[in-house]
C-alpha positions as a Markdown table, in Angstrom:
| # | Residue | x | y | z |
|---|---|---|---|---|
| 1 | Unk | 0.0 | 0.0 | 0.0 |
| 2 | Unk | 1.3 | 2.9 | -1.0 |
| 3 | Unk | 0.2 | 6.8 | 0.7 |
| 4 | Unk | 1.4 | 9.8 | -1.8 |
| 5 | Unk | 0.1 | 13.1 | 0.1 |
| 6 | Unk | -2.1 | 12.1 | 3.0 |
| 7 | Unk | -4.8 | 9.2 | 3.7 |
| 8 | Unk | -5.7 | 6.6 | 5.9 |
| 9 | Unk | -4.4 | 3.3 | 6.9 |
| 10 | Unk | -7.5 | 0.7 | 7.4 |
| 11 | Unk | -6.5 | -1.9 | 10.5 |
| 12 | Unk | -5.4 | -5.2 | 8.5 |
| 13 | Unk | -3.2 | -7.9 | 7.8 |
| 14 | Unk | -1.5 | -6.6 | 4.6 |
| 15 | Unk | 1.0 | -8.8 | 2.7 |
| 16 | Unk | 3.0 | -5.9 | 1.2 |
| 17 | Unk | 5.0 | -3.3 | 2.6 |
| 18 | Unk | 3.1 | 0.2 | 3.9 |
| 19 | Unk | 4.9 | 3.3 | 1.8 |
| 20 | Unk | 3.6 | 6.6 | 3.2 |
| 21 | Unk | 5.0 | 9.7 | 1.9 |
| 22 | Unk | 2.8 | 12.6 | 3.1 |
| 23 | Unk | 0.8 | 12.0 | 6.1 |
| 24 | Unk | -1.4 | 9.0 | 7.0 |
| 25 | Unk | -3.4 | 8.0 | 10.1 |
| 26 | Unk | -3.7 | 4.7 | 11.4 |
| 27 | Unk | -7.2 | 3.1 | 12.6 |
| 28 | Unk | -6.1 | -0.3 | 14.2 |
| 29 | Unk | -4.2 | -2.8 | 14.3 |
| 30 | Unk | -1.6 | -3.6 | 11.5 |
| 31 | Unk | 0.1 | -6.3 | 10.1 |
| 32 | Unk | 2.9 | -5.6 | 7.1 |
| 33 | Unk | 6.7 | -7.1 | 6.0 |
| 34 | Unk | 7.4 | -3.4 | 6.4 |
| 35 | Unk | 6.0 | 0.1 | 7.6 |
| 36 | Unk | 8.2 | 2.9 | 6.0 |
| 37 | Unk | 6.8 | 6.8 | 6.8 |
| 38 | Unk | 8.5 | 9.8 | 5.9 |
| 39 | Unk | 6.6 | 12.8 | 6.9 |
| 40 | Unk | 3.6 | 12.2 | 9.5 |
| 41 | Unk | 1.7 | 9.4 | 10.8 |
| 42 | Unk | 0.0 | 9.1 | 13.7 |
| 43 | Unk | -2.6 | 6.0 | 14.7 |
| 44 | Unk | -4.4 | 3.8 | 17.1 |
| 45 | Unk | -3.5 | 0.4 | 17.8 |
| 46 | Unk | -0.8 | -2.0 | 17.4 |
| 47 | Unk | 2.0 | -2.2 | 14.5 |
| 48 | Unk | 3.7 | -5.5 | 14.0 |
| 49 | Unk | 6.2 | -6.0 | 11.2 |
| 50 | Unk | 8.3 | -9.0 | 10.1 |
| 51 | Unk | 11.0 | -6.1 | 8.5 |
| 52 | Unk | 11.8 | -2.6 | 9.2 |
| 53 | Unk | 9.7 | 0.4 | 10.0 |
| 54 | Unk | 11.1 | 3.3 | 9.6 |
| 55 | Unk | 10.2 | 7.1 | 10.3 |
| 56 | Unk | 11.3 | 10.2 | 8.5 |
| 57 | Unk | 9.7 | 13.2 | 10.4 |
| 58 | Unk | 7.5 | 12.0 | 12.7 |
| 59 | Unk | 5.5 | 9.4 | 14.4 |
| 60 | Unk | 3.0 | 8.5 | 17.2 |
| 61 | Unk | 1.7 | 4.9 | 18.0 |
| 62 | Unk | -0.7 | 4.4 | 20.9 |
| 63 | Unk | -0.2 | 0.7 | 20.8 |
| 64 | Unk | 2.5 | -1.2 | 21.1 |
| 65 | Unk | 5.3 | -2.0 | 18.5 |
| 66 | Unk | 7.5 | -5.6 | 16.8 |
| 67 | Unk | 9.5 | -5.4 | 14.3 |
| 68 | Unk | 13.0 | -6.6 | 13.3 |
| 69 | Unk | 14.3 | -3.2 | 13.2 |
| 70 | Unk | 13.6 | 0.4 | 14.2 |
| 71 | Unk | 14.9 | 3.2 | 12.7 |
| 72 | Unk | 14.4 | 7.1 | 13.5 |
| 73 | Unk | 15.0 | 10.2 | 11.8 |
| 74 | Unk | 13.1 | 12.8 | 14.0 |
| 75 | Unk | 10.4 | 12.5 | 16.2 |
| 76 | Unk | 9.0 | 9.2 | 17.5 |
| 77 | Unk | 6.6 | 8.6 | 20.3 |
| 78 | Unk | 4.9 | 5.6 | 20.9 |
| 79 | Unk | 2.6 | 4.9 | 24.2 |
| 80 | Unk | 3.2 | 0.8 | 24.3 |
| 81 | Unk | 5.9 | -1.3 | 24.3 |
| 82 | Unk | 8.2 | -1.7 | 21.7 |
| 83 | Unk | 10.1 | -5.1 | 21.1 |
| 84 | Unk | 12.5 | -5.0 | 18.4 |
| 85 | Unk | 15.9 | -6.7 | 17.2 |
| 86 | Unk | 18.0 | -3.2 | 16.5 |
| 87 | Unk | 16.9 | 0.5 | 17.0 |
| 88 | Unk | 18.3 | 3.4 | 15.5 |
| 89 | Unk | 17.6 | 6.7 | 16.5 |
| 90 | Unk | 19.1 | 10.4 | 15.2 |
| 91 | Unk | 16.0 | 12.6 | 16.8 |
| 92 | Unk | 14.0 | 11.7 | 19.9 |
| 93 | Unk | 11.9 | 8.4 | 20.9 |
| 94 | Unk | 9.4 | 8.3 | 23.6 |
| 95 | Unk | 8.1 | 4.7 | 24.8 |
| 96 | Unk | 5.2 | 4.8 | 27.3 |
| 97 | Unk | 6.1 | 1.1 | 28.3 |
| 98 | Unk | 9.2 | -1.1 | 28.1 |
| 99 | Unk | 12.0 | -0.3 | 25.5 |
| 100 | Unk | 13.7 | -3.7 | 24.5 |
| 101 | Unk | 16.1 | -4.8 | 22.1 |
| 102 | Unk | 19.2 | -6.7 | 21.0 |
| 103 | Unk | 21.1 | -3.7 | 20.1 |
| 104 | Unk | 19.8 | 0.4 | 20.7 |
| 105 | Unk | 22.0 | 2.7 | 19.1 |
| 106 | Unk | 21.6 | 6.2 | 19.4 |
| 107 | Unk | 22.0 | 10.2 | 19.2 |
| 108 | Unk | 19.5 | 12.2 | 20.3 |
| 109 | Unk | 17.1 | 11.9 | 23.2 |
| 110 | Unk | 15.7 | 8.6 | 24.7 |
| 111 | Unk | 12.9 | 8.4 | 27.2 |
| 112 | Unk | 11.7 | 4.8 | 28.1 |
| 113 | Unk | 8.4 | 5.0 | 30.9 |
| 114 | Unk | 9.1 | 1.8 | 32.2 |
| 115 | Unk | 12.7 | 0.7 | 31.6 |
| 116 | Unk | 14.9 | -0.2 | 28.8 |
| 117 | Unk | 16.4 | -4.3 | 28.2 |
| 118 | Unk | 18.8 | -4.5 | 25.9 |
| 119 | Unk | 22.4 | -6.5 | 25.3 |
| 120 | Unk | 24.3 | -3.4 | 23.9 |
| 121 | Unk | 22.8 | 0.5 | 24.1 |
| 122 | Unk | 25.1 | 3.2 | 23.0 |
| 123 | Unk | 24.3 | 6.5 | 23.1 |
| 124 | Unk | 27.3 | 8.8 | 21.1 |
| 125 | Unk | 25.3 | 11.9 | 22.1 |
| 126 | Unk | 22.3 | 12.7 | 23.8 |
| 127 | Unk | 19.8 | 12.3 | 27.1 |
| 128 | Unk | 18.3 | 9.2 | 28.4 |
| 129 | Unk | 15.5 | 9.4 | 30.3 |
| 130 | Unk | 14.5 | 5.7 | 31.7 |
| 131 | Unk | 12.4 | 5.4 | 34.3 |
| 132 | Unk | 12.6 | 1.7 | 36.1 |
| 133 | Unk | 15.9 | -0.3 | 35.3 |
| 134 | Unk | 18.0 | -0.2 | 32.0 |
| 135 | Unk | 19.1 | -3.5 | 31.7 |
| 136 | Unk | 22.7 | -3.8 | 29.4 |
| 137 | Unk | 25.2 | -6.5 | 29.0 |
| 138 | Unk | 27.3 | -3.3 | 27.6 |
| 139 | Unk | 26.3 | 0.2 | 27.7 |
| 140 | Unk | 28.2 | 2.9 | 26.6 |
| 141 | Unk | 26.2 | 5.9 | 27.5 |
| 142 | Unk | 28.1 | 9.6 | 25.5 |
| 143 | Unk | 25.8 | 12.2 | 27.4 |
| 144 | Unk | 24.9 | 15.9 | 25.9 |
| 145 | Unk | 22.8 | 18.4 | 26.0 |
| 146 | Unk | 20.5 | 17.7 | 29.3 |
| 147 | Unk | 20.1 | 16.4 | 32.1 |
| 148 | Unk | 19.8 | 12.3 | 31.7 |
| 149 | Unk | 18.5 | 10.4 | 34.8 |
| 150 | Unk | 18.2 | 6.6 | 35.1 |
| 151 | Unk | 16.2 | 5.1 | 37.9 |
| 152 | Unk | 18.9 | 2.2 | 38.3 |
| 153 | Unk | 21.2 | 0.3 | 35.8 |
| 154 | Unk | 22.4 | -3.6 | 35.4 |
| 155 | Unk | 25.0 | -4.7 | 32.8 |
| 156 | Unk | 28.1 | -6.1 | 32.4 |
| 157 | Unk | 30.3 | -3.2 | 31.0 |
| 158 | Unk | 28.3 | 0.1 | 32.1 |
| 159 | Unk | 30.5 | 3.2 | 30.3 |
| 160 | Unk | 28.8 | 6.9 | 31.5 |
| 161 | Unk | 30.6 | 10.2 | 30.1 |
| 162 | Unk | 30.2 | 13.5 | 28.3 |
| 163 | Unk | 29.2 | 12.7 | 24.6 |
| 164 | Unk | 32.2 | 11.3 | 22.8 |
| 165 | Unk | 32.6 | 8.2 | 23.6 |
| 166 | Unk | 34.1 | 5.9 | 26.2 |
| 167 | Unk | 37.7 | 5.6 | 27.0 |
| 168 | Unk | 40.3 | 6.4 | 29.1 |
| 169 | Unk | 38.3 | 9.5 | 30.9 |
| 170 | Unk | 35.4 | 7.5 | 31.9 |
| 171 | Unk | 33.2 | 8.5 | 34.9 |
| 172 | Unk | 32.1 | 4.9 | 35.5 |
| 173 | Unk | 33.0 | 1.6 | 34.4 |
């Protein structure tokens, strides 16, 4: 399905990808291989994709989100939970409930509601809001331009500094 300009997205099982460029508004649940935006959507319900979505401007989901990947150019909000293999962000993501994934990596602002679970998370440059527990096997956190604040954190190799990245002037390891 493919949105030039703006329409709406009926809730569905749909065996091809969802191409918006424009703006399109979701009315229920959805089912795709892929969900690829660039401009605005917005919708109700919950988005589940065997492949990618991807948002280019901005986005808000009041369901919940799967996919194999995430990826973020802007403004992303979404009021469930979001389960996915990789995130990347360059913009701002706001998840309502639980944040997790095999590998987050990010610059810009992060705020997870209810904690984050992930086995790497790097941030090169940003804030991290999480409340609850950010859960890491590795987490290199670069931070910039805010105030971040973590509720508690769990990991293996847990790397906190001003945005650059982590080495030998490390606040934490």
């Amino acid at each position: 399905m493919n949105i030039a300009g703006s329409g709406v997205i009926p809730a569905g099982d749909f065996d091809e990808k969802i191409s918006v460029s424009g703006s399109a508004r979701f009315t229920g649940n959805l089912r795709c291989p892929a969900l690829l935006v660039a401009g605005a959507a917005s919708g109700t319900g919950n988005v589940e994709c065997t492949g990618e979505v991807r948002a280019s401007g901005s986005m808000r989901l009041n369901g919940s989100l799967s996919a194999q990947a995430l990826h973020v150019s802007g403004a992303f909000r979404l009021e469930g939970g979001c389960r996915v293999e990789t995130m990347k962000l360059a913009g701002t993501a706001h998840f309502g409930k639980l944040l997790k994934a095999v590998n987050i990596r990010a610059d810009g602002r992060v705020h997870a509601e209810e904690g984050i679970e992930a086995e790497t998370l790097t941030l090169r440059n940003g804030v991290l809001l999480c409340s609850g527990l950010l859960n890491a096997e590795t987490a290199e956190l670069g931070l910039a331009g805010g105030v971040s604040k973590v509720d508690s954190i769990g990991g293996t190799t847990i790397c906190v500094k001003n945005a650059g990245g982590c080495g030998a002037d490390t606040l934490w390891r």
